[in-house]
C-alpha positions as a printed NumPy array, in Angstrom:
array([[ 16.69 ,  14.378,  42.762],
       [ 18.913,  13.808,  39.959],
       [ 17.722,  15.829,  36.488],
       [ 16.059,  13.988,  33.727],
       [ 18.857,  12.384,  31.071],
       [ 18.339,  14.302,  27.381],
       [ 19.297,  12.495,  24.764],
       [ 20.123,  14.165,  21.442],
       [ 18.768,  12.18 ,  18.268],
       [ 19.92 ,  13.293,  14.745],
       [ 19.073,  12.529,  11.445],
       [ 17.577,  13.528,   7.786],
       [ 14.202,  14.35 ,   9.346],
       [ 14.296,  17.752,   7.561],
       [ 12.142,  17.128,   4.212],
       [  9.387,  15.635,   6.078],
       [  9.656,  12.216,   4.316],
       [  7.99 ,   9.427,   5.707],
       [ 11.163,   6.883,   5.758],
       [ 13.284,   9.349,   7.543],
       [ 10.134,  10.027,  10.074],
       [  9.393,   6.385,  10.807],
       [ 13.119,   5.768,  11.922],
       [ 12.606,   8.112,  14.521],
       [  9.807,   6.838,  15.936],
       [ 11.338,   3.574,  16.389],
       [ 14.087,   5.357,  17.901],
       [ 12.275,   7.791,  20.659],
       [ 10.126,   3.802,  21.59 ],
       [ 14.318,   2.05 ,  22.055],
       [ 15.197,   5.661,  23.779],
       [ 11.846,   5.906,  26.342],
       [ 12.109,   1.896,  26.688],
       [ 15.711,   2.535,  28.299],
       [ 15.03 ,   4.996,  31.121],
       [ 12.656,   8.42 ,  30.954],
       [ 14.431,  10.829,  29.552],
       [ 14.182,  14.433,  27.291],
       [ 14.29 ,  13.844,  23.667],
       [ 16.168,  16.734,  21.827],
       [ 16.52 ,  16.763,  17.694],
       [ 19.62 ,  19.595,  17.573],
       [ 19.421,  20.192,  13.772],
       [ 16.152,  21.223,  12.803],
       [ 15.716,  24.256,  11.224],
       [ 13.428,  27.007,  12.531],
       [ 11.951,  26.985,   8.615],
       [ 10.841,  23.246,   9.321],
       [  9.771,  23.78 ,  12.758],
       [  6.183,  23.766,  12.288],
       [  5.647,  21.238,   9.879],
       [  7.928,  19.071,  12.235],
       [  5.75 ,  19.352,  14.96 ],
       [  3.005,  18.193,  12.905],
       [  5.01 ,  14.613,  13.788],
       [  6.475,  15.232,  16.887],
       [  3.916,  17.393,  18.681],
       [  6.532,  18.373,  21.999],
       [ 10.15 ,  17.702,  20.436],
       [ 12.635,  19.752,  21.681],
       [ 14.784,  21.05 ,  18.356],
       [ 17.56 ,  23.551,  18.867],
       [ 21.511,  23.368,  18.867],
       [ 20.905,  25.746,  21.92 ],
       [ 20.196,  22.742,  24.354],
       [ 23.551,  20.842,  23.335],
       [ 24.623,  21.78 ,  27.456],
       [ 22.57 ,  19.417,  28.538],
       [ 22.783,  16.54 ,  26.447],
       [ 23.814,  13.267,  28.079],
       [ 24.336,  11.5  ,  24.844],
       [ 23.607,  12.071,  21.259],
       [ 22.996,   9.204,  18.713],
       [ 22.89 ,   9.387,  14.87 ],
       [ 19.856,   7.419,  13.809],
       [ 19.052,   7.138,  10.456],
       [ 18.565,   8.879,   6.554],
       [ 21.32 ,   8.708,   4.161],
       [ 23.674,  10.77 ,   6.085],
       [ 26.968,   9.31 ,   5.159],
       [ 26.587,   7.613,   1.636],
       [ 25.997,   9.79 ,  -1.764],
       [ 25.444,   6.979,  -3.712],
       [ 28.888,   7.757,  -5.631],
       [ 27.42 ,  10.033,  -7.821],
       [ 29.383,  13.182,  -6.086],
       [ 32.59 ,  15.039,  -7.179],
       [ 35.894,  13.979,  -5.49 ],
       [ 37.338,  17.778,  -4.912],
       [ 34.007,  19.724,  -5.756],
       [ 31.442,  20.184,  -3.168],
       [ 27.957,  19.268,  -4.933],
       [ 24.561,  18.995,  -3.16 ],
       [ 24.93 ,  16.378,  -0.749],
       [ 28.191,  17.531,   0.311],
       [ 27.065,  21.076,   0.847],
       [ 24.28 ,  19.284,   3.214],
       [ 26.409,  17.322,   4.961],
       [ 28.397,  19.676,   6.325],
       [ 25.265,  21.95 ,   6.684],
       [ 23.422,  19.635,   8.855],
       [ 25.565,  16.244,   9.954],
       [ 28.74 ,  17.831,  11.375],
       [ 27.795,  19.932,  14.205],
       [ 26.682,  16.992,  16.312],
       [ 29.376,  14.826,  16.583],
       [ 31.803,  17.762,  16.52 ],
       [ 29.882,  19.355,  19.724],
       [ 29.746,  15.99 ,  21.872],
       [ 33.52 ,  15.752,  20.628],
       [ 34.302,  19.081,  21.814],
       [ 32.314,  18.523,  25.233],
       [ 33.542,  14.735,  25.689],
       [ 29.972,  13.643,  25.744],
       [ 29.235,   9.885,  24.213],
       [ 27.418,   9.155,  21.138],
       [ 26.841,   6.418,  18.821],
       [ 26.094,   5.84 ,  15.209],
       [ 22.964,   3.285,  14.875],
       [ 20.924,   1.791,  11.933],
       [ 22.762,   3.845,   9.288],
       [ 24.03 ,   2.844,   5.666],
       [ 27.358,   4.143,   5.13 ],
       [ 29.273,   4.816,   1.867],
       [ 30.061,   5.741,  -0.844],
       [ 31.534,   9.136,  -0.566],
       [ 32.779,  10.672,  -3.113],
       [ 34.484,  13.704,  -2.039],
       [ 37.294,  14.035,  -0.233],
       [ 36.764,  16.686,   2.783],
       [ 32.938,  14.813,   3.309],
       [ 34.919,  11.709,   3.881],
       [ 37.663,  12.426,   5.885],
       [ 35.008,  14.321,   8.239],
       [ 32.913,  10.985,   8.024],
       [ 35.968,   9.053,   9.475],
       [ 36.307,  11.604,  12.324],
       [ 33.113,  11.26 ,  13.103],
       [ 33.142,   7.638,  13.652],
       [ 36.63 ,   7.044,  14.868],
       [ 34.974,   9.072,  17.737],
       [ 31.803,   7.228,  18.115],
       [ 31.391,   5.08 ,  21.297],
       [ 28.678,   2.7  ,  19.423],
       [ 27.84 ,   1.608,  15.442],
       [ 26.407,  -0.532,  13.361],
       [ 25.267,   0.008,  10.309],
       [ 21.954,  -2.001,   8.216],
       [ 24.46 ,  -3.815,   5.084],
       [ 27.353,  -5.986,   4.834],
       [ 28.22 ,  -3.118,   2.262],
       [ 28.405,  -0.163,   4.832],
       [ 30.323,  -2.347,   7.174],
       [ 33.008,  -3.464,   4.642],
       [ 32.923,   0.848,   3.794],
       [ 33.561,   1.926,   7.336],
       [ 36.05 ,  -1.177,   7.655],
       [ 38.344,   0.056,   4.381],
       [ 37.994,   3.312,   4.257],
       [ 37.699,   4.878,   7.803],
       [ 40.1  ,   1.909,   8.608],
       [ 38.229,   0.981,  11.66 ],
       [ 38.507,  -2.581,  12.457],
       [ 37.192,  -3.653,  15.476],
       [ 33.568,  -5.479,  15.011],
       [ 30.875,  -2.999,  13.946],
       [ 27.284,  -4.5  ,  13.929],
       [ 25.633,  -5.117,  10.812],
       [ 21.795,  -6.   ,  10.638],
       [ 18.884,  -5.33 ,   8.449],
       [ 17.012,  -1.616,   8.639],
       [ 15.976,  -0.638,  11.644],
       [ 12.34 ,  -0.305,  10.325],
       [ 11.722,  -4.129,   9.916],
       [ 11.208,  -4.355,  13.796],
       [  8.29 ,  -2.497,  13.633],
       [  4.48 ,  -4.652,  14.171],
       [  1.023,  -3.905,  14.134],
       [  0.985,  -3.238,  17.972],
       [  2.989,  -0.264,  17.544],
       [  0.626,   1.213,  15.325],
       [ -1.448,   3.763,  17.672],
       [ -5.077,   3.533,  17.49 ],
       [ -5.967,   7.073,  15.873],
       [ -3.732,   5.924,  13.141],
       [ -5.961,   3.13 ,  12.504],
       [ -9.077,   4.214,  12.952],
       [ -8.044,   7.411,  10.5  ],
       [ -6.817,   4.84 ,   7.949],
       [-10.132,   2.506,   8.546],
       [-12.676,   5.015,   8.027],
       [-11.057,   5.602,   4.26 ],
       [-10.319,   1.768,   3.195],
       [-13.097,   0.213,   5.353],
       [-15.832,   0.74 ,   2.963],
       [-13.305,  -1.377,  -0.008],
       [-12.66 ,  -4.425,   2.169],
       [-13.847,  -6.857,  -0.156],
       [-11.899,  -5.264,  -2.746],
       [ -8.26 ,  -5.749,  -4.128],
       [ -6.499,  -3.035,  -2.97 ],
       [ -3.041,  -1.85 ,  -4.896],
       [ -1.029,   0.371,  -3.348],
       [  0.518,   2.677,  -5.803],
       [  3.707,   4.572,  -4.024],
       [  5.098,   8.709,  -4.804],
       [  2.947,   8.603,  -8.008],
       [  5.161,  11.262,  -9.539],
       [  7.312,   8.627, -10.756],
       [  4.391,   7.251, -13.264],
       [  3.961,  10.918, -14.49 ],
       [  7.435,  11.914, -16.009],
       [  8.042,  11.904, -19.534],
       [ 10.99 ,   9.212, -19.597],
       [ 10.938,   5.565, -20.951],
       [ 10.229,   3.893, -16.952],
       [  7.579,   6.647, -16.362],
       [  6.107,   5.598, -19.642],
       [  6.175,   2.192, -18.732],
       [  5.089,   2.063, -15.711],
       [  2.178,   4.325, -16.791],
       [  0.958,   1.978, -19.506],
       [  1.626,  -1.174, -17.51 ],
       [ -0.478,   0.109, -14.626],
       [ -3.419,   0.941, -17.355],
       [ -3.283,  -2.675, -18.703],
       [ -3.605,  -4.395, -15.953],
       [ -6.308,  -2.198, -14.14 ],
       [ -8.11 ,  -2.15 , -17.309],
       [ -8.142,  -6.004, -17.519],
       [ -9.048,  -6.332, -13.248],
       [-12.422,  -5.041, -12.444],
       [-11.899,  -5.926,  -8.714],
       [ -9.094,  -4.105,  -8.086],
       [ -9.299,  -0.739,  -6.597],
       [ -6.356,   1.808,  -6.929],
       [ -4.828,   3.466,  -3.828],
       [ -2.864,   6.368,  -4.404],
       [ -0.188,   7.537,  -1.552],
       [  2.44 ,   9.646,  -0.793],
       [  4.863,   9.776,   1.577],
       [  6.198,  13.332,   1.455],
       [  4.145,  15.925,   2.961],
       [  3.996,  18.688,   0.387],
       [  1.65 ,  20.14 ,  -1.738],
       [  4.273,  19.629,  -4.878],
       [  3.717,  15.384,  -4.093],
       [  0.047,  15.674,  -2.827],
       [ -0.977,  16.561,  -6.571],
       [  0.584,  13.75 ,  -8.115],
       [ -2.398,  11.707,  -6.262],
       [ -5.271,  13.987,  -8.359],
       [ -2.905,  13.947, -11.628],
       [ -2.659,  10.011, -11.867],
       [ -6.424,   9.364, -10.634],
       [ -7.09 ,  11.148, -13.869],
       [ -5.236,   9.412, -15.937],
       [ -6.548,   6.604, -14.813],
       [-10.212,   7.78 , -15.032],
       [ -9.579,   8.689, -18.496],
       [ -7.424,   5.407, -19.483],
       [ -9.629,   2.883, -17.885],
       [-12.817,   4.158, -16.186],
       [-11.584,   3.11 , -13.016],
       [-11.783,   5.469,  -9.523],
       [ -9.073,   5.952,  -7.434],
       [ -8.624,   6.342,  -3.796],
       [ -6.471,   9.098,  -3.295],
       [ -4.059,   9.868,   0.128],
       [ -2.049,  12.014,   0.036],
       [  0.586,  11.648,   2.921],
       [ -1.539,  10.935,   6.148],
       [  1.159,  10.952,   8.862],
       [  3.887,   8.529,  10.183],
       [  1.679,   6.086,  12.041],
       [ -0.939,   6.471,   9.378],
       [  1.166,   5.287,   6.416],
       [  2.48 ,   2.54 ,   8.07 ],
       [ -1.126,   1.194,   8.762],
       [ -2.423,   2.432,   5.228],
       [  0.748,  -0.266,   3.812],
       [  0.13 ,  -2.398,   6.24 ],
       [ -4.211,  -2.388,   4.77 ],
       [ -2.972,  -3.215,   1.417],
       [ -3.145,  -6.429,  -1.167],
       [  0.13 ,  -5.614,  -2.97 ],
       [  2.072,  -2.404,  -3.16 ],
       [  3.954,  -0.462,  -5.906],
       [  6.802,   1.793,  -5.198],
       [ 10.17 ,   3.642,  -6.212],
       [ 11.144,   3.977,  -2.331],
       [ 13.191,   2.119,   0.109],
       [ 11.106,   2.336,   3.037],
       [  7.289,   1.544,   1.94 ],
       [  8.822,  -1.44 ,   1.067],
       [ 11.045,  -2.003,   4.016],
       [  7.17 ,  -1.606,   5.502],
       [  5.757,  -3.845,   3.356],
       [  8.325,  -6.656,   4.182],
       [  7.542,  -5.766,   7.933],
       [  3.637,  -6.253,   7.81 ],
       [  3.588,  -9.423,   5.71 ],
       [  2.241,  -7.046,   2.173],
       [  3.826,  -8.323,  -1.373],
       [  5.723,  -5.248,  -2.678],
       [  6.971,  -4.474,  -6.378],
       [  9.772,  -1.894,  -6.103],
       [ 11.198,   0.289,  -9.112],
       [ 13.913,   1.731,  -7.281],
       [ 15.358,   4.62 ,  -7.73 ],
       [ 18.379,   4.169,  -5.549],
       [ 21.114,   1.434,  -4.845],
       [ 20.645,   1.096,  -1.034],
       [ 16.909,  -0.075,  -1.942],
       [ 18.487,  -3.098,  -4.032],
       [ 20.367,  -4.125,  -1.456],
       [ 17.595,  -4.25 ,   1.141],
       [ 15.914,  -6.7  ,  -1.286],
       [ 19.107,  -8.625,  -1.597],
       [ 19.491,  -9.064,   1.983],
       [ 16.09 , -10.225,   2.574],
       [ 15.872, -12.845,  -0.347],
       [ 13.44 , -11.354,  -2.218],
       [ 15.885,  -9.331,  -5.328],
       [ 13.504, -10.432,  -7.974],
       [ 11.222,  -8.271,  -6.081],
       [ 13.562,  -5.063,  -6.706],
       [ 14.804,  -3.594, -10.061],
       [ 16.046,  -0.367, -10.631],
       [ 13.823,   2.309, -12.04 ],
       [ 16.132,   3.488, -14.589],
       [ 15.813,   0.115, -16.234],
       [ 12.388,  -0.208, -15.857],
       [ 10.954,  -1.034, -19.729],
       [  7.391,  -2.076, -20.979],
       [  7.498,  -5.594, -20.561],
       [  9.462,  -5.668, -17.128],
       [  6.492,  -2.903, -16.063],
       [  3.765,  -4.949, -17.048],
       [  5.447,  -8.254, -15.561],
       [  6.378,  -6.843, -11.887],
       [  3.019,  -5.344, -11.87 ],
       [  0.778,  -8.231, -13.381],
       [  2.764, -10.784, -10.763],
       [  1.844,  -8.021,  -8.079],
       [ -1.933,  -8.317,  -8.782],
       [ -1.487, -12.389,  -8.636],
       [ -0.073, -12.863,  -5.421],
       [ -2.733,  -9.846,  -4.343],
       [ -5.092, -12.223,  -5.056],
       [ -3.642, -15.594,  -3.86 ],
       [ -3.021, -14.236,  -0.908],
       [  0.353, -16.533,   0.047],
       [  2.139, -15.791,   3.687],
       [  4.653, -13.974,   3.182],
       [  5.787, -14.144,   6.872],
       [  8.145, -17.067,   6.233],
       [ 11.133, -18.526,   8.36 ],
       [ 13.537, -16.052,   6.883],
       [ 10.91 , -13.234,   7.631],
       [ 11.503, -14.204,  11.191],
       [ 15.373, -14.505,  10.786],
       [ 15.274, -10.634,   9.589],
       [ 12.952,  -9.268,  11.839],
       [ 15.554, -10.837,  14.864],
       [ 18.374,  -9.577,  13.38 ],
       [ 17.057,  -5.982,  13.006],
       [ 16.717,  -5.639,  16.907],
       [ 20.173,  -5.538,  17.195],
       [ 20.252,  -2.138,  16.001],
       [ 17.626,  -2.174,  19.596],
       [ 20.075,  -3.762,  21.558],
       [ 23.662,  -1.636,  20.508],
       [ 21.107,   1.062,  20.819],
       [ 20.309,   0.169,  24.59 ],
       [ 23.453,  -1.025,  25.365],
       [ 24.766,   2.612,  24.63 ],
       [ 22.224,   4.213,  27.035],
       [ 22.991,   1.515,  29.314],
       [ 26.591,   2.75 ,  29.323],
       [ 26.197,   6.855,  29.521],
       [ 23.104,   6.92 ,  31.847],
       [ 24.001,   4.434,  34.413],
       [ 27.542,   4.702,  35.342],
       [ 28.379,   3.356,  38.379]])
């Protein structure tokens, strides 16, 4: 009897972020739905093992296994773009961790002629010069990629000079539904919010960002009082999506600012699990965030989302699904556009709208194409003729 296929999945699951997490969930469901198979992550440190585990309870994760893998795919994180904010000869932080963690992969199913593809991923830019000419080896060699922008595809098209078509669709995380939710994940998540369910419930994302001492901090900190302290139905939900202690507090620290600002409770979660956030988001009348993928969540269950975001990538997710004015950067985040996103959020928390429009639809089908390069890949390495 022939052995069980392992398939190698790598990504930026090492600082236990819920974004990065998510992803591979969605992946291991497209891997499992192909054919039954061993799921290894190579690159996880023995430092993160245990918290990892706390998320993937039997997940295989050492470079030791790399003799058996039948295939290895790239799935997810911001692995190849730096946002341009890197050094051209210099290697700064993210350059350091690329070669740290991203190489060894691709170089080892290289060296051992095994296939792999690169799915799902935003690419570019990069700034420094060795981090991308490494990037370009690594997908010259891929056998399969696409990538979630028009953006990344035009960067892997100019500057890694590959021209044949490379897939482009939205996040991979927009396929996901309610059905995939499992049921201890709701139940967890209904025995906190179920007592509030006749209350307005704003979701207020990585509260750290409406502690700092900056101007959008400020802001956001004094828009958030004015409405709440003008909305007597409205019930504050606090949530993280990181789970450390150092994020966890932020929930206890903004609760008590609130308290003392307006009276008001708070419900406080600090970062409940994959599964669990998604359904917590999913629970919600509006949300508030400085993330990409609590929105990207949002958009998926049909929940209005205000994003302050701290990173390009989450602009252009916003762009692509028609909904910009949704998105502006936190760094230009003042009073009034604080108190406007957040006032509109409350409004359309309490209208109530469907958001699950025709182009809704349109994105959601063009995000399982990531699912179908992804199968077709499998499809190619694990049943040759």
């Amino acid at each position: 009897m022939k052995n069980v296929p392992t398939i190698a999945l790598h990504g930026n699951y090492f600082d236990n972020n819920f974004g990065d997490l998510l992803l591979f969930k969605v992946f291991e469901q497209w891997v499992r739905s192909a054919q039954i198979c061993k799921i290894v992550y190579p690159m996880v440190p023995e430092a993160e093992s245990t918290r990892f585990r706390t998320h993937f309870q039997d997940a295989v994760h050492n470079t030791k296994s790399y003799s058996s893998w039948d295939a290895l795919i790239y799935s997810g994180g911001g692995l190849f773009a730096d946002s341009g904010s890197g050094s051209r000869f210099l290697l700064g932080h993210f350059d350091k961790r690329f070669f740290k963690e991203n190489v060894l992969p691709a170089e080892i199913s290289i060296w051992r002629r095994n296939p792999y593809a690169i799915i799902g991923l935003e690419v570019g830019p990069l700034s420094n010069v060795f981090v991308r000419k490494q990037a370009k080896r690594i997908f010259k060699n891929a056998n399969k990629i696409s990538v979630r922008d028009l953006e990344s595809q035009n960067y892997v098209n100019s500057q890694f000079g590959i021209r044949e078509e490379i897939a482009c669709a939205p996040d991979p995380a927009v396929t996901i539904s309610k059905e995939d939710i499992p049921a201890e994940a709701k139940q967890k998540i209904c025995a906190i919010l179920g007592p509030h369910g006749d209350r307005i419930l704003l979701g207020i994302h990585h509260p750290r960002d409406f502690l700092l001492g900056n101007v959008p901090s400020e802001s956001l900190r004094e828009g958030l009082i004015s409405v709440l302290g003008s909305s007597a139905e409205v019930l504050p939900v606090l949530f993280t999506d990181v789970g450390d202690s150092q994020y966890s507090i932020h929930c206890e620290k903004l609760a008590e600012v609130i308290k003392t600002s307006v009276g008001k409770e708070c419900i406080k979660i600090p970062f409940p699990g994959v599964w669990e956030t998604v359904e917590l988001i999913s629970r919600l009348s509006a949300v508030l965030t400085t993330k990409l993928h609590v929105g990207v969540v949002a958009y998926a269950m049909g929940v209005y989302c205000e994003s302050f975001a701290n990173h390009p990538k989450t602009m252009r997710f916003y762009k692509l699904t028609e909904r910009s004015a949704q998105c502006t950067l936190f760094k230009d985040t003042d009073k009034k556009v604080a108190l406007e996103k957040i006032t509109r959020a409350l409004e359309i928390a309490r209208r109530k709208p469907v958001l699950t429009d025709i182009t809704w639809e349109r994105i959601r089908k063009e995000a399982h194409l990531h699912k179908t390069v992804a199968l077709s890949f499998l499809d190619s390495v694990l049943h040759k003729a």
